[in-house]
C-alpha positions in Angstrom: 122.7 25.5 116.8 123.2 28.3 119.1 120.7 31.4 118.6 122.8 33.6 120.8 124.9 33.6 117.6 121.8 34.4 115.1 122.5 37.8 112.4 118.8 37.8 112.0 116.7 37.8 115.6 113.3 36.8 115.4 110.8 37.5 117.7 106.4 35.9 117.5 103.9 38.6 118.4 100.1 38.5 118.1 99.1 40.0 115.0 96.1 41.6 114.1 92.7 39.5 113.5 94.1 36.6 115.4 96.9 36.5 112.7 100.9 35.4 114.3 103.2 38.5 113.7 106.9 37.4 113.0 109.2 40.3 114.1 112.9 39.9 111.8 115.9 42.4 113.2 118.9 42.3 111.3 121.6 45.2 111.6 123.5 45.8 108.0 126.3 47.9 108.1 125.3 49.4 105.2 123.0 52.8 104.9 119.6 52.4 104.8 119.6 53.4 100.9 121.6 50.8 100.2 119.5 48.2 101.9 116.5 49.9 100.8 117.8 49.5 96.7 118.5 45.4 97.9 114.8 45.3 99.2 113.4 47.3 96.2 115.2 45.9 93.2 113.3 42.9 91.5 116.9 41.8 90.7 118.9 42.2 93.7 116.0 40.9 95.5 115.5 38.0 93.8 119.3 37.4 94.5 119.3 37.0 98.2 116.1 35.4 98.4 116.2 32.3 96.3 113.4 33.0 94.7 112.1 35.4 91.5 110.9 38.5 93.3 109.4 41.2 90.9 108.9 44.5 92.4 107.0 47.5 91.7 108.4 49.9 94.4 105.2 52.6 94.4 101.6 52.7 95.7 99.2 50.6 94.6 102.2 48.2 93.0 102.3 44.9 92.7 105.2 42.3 94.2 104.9 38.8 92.8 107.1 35.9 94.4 107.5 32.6 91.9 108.2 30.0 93.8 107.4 27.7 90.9 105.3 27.8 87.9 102.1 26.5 90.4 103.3 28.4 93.4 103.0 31.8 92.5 102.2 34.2 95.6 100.9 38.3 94.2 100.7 41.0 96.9 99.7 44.9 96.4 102.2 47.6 98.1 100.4 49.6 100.5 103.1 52.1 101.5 105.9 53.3 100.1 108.4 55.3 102.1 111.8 55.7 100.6 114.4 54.5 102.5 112.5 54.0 105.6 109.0 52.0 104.9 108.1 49.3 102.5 104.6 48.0 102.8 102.9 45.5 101.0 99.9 42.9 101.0 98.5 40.0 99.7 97.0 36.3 99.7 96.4 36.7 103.7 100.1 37.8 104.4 100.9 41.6 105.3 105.1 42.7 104.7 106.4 45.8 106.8 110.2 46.3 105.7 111.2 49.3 108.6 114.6 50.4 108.1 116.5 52.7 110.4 119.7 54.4 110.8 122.0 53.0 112.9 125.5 54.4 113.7 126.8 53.8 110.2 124.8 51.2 109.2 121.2 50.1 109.2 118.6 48.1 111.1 115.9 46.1 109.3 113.2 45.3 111.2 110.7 42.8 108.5 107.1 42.2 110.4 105.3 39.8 108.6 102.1 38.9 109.6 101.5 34.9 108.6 98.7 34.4 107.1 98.1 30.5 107.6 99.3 29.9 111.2 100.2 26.2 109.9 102.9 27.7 107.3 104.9 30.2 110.4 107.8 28.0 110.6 109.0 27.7 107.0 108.5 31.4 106.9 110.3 32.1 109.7 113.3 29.8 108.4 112.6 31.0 105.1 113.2 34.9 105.8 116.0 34.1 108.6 118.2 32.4 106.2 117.2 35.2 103.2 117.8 37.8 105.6 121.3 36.6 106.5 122.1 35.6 102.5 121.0 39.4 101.9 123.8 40.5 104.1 126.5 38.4 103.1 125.7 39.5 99.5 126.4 43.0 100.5 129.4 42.1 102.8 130.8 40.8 99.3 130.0 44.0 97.4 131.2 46.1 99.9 134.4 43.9 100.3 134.1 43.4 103.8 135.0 39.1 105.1 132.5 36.8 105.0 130.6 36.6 108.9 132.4 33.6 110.8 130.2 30.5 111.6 127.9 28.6 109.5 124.5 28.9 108.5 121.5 26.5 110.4 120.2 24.9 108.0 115.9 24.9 106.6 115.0 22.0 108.6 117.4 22.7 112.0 115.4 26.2 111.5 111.9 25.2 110.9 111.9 22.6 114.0 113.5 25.6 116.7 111.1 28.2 114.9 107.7 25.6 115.7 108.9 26.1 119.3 108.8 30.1 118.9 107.1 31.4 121.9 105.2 34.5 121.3 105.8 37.2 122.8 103.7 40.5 124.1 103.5 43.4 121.8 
């Protein structure tokens, strides 16, 4: 596993209240709309991140992740700026989805500040591999070939992200 050859960079920064901040970049060579509708779309978001995801894309909103029937995570949205900002809240865990142009494509930047320190890991392989499944799913739509190389795997993930140094703001 070579993370010179990651899509998605991630990057640990002190958080606010003592909380670890996970920084996510992944450039998408689709326009930040598009990105944006993969983000905001209950469906289309639940597609690329293994998981139901409903979302309620305004202010005071609601975003509910089922991971099971027992495991079922609720956060608020806190900000809503279309295509650019997507904001949201909950169960100790903040979500900033940032979303630029970039030449004719798009950079995600996804700060999530971790809630239980313990968990940072799993999120960190969790949203890396998401991420990366988000943007082959639009490679495929768009028609473009499939990115060359193959995917780490959860656990090969989880064991380099334990080891994440953090990193100044």
């Amino acid at each position: 596993m070579d993370p010179e050859t990651f899509r998605t960079r991630t990057t640990r920064h002190p958080g606010t209240d003592g909380k670890p901040l996970l920084r996510f970049t992944h450039d998408y060579p689709d326009p930040p709309e598009r990105v944006w509708r993969a983000i905001t779309d209950s469906g289309e978001h639940s597609s690329w991140f293994g998981f139901r995801v409903d979302v309620e894309p305004v202010e005071g909103g609601k975003v509910t992740v089922t991971f099971s029937p027992e495991m079922v995570v609720r956060a608020r949205v806190v900000e809503v700026d279309e295509p650019r900002r997507f904001v949201y809240a909950g169960e100790g865990d903040a979500y900033r989805w940032l979303l630029s142009p970039q030449g004719d494509g798009c950079r995600l930047v996804l700060e999530n500040e971790v809630g239980d320190p313990g968990h940072l890991p799993q999120s960190a392989a969790g949203f890396h591999l998401a991420l990366d499944k988000m943007g082959e799913l639009l490679d495929r739509e768009a028609g473009r070939p499939a990115p060359h190389g193959g995917q780490p795997s959860f656990d090969d993930l989880v064991k380099y992200y334990s080891e994440l140094p953090e990193r100044p703001n």
